[in-house]
C-alpha positions as a Markdown table, in Angstrom:
| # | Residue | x | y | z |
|---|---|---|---|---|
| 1 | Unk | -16.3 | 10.0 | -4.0 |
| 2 | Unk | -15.9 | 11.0 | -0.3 |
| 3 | Unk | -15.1 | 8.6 | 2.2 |
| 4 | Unk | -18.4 | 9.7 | 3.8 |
| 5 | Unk | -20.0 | 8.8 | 0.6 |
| 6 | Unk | -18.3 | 5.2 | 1.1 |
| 7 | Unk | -15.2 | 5.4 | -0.4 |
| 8 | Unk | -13.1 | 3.3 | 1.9 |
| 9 | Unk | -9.7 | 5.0 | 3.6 |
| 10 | Unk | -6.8 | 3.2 | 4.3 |
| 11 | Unk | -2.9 | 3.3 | 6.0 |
| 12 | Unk | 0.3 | 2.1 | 4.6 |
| 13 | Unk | 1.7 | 0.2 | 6.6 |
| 14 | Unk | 5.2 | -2.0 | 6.8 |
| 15 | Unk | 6.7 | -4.8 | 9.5 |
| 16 | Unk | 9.9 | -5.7 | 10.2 |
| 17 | Unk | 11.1 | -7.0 | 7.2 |
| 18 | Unk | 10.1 | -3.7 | 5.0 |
| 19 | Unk | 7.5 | -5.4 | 3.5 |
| 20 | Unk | 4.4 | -2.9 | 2.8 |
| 21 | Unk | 0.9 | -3.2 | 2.3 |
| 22 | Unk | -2.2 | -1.3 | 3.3 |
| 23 | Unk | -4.6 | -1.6 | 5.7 |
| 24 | Unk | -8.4 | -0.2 | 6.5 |
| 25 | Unk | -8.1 | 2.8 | 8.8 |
| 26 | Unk | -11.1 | 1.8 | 11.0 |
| 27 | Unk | -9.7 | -1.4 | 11.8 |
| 28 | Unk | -6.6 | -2.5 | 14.4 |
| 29 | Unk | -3.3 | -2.8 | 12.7 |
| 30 | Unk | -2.3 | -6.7 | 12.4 |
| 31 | Unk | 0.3 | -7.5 | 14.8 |
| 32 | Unk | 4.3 | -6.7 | 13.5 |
| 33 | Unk | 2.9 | -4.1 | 11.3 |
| 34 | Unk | 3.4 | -0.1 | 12.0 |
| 35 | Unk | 2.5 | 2.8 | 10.4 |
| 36 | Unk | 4.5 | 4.7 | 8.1 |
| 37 | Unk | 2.2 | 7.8 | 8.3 |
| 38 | Unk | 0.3 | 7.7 | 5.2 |
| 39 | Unk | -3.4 | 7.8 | 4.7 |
| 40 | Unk | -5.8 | 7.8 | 1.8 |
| 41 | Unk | -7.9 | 6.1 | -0.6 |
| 42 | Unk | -6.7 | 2.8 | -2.4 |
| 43 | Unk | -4.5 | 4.6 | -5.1 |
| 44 | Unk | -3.0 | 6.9 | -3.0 |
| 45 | Unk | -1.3 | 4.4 | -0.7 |
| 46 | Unk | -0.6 | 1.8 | -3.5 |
| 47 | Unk | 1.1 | 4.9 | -5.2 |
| 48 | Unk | 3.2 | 5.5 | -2.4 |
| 49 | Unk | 4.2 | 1.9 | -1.9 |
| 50 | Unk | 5.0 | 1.9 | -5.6 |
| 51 | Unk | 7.6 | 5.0 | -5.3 |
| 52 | Unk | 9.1 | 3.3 | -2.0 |
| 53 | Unk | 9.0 | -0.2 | -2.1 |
| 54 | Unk | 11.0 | -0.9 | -4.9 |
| 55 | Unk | 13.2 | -4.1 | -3.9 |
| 56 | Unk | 10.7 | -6.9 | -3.0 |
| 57 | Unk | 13.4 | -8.9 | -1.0 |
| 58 | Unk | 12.5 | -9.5 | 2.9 |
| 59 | Unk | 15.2 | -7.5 | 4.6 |
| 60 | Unk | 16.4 | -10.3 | 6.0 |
| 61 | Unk | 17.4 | -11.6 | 2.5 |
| 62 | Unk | 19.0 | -8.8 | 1.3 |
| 63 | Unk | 21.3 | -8.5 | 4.3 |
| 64 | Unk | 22.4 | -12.2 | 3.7 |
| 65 | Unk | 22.9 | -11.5 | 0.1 |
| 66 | Unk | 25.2 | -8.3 | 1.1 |
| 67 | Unk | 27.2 | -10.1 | 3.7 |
| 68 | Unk | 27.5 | -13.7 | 1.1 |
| 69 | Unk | 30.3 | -12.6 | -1.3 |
């Protein structure tokens, strides 16, 4: 299904504690959130945040947790 046809398109996006999600590319980003430069349907961009997001820790976390020890 095109997204003309009604398929919805989205962005992945990420704020400043490397936290993803995606977002609908007709609307306003939320505030703290930036794009990371990848478009697509729903799949394509959970995909991606599947292959990159792969420690769920809030930055800030895992910088205390590497400076603790």
């Amino acid at each position: 299904m095109s997204a003309e046809a009604g398929e919805r398109r989205y962005r992945v996006v990420v704020n400043d504690e490397e936290q993803y999600a995606i977002w609908p590319v007709e609307l306003d980003r939320p505030g703290g959130w930036h794009d990371v430069g990848v478009t697509g349907d729903r799949r394509t961009c959970l995909d991606h945040i599947e292959r990159t997001w792969t420690d769920l820790r809030p930055r800030s976390l895992r910088e205390r947790m590497a400076n603790a020890g």
